[in-house]
MIPA-165359 format. One record per residue: residue number from 1; residue in three letters; z, x, y negated of N, C-alpha, C in turn. Coordinates in steps of 0.001 Angstrom, whole numbers, always signed. Example, Ala and Ser with C-alpha at 12.3 -4.5 7.8 and 13.67 -1.06 7.14 Angstrom:
# residues 2
REC   nr  rest       nw       nu       nv      caw      cau      cav       cw       cu       cv
REC    1   ALA    +7800   +13190    +5690    +7800   +12300    +4500    +7800   +13200    +3300
REC    2   SER    +7080   +12850    +2250    +7140   +13670    +1060    +7870   +12900      -30
***
This chain:
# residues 69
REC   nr  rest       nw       nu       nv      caw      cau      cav       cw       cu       cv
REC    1   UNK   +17771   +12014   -57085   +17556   +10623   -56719   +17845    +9756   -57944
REC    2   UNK   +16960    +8443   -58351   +17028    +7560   -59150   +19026    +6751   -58962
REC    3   UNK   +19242    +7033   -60225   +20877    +6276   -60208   +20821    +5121   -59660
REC    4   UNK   +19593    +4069   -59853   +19868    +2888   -59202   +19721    +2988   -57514
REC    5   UNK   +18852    +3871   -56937   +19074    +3627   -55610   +20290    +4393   -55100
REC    6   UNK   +20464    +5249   -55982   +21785    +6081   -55535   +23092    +4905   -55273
REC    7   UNK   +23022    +4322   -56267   +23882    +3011   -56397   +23590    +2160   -55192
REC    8   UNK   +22254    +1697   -55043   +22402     +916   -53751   +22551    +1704   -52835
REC    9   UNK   +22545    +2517   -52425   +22813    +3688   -51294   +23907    +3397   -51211
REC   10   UNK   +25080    +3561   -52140   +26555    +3508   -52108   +26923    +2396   -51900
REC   11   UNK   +26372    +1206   -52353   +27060     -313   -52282   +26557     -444   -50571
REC   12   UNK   +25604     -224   -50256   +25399     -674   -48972   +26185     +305   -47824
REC   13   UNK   +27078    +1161   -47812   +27968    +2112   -47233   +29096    +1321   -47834
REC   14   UNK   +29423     +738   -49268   +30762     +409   -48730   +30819     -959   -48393
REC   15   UNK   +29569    -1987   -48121   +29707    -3107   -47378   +28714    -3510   -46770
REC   16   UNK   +28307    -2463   -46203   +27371    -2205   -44468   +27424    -3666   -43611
REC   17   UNK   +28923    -4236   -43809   +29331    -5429   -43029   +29322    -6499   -43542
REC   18   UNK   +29418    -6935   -44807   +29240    -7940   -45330   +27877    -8948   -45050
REC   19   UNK   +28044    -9821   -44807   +26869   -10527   -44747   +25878   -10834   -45692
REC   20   UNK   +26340   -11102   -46892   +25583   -11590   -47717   +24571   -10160   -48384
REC   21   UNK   +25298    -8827   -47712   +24145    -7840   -48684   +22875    -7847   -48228
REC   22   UNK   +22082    -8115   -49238   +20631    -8093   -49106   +20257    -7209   -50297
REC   23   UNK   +18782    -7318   -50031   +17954    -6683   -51292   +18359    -7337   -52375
REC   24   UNK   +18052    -8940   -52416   +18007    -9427   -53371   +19470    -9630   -54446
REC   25   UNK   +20318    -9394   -53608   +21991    -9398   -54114   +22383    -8215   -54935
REC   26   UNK   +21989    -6899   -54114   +22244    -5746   -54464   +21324    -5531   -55955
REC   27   UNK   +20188    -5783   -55614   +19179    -5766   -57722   +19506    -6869   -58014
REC   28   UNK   +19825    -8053   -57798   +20859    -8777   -58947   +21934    -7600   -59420
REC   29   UNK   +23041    -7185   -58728   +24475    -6598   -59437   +23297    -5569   -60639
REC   30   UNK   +22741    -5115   -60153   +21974    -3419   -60764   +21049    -4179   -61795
REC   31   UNK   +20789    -5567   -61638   +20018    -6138   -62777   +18783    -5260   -63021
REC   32   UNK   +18073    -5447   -62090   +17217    -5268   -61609   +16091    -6226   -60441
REC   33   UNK   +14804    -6508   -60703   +14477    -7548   -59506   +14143    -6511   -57886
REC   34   UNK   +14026    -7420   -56988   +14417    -7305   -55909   +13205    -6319   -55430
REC   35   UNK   +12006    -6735   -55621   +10551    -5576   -55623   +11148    -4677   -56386
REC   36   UNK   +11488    -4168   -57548   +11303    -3041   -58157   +12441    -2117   -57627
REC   37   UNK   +13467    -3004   -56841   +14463    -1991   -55963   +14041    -1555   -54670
REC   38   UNK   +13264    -3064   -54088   +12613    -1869   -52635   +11580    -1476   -52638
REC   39   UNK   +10933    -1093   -54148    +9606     -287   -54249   +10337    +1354   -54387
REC   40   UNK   +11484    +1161   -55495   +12588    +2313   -55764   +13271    +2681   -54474
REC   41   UNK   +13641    +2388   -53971   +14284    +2383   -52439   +13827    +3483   -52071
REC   42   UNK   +12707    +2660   -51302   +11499    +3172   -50198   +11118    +4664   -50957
REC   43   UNK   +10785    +4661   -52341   +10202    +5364   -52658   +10973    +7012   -52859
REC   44   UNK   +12584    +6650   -52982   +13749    +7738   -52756   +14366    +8246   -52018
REC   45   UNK   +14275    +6699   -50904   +15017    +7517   -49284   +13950    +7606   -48735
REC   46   UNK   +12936    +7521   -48518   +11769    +7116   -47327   +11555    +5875   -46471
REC   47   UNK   +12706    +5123   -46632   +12640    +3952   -45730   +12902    +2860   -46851
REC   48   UNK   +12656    +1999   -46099   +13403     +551   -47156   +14680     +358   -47039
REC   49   UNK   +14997     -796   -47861   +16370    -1082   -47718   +16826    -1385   -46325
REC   50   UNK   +16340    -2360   -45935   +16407    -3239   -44390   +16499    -2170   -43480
REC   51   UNK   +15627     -822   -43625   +15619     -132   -42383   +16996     +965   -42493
REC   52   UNK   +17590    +1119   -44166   +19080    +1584   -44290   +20045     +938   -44099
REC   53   UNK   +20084     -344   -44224   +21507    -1097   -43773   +21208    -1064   -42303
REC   54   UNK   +19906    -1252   -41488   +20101    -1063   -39870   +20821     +284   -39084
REC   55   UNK   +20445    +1512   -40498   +21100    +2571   -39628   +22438    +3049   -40069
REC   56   UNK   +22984    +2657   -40982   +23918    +2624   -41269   +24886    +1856   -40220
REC   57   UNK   +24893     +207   -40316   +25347     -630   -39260   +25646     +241   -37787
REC   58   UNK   +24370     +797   -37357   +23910    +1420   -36020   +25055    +2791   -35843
REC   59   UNK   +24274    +3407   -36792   +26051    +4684   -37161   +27279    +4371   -36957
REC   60   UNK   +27879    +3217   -37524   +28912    +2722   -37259   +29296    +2064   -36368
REC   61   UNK   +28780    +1636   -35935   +29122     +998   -34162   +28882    +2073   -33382
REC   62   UNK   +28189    +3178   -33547   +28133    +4541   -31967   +29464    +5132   -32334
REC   63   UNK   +30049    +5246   -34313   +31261    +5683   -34357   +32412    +4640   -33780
REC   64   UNK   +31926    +3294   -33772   +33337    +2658   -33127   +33658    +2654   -31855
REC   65   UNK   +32511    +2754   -30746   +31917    +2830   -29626   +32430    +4107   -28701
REC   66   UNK   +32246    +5356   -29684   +33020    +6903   -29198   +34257    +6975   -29490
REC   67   UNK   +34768    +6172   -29963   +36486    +6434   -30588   +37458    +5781   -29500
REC   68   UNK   +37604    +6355   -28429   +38529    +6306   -27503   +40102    +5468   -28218
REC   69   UNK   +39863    +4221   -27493   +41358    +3660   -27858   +42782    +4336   -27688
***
């Protein structure tokens, strides 16, 4: 996998929750523009960005959801 999406792969796992992560935030830090990361994206995981922070998010709420208080 390309280091830069590997990188956004990782930034968006460790702030899945943050509001402000977007495409366009995440290729700012990577200095990079925002097309050439979700052309790179798409083109390394299979999905876009938008459709990895949804399942990520989604993962983590069925894990908060099964975790018996």
């Amino acid at each position: 996998m390309h280091w830069r999406a590997l990188a956004a792969v990782q930034i968006l796992d460790a702030r899945y929750a943050t509001a402000g992560i977007t495409l366009s935030a995440v290729a700012k830090e990577l200095g990079v523009s925002s097309h050439y990361l979700g052309t790179l994206f798409r083109r390394e995981t299979g999905r876009s960005f938008h459709e990895h922070l949804l399942t990520v998010r989604m993962e983590r709420a069925k894990e908060i959801l099964a975790d018996p208080l």
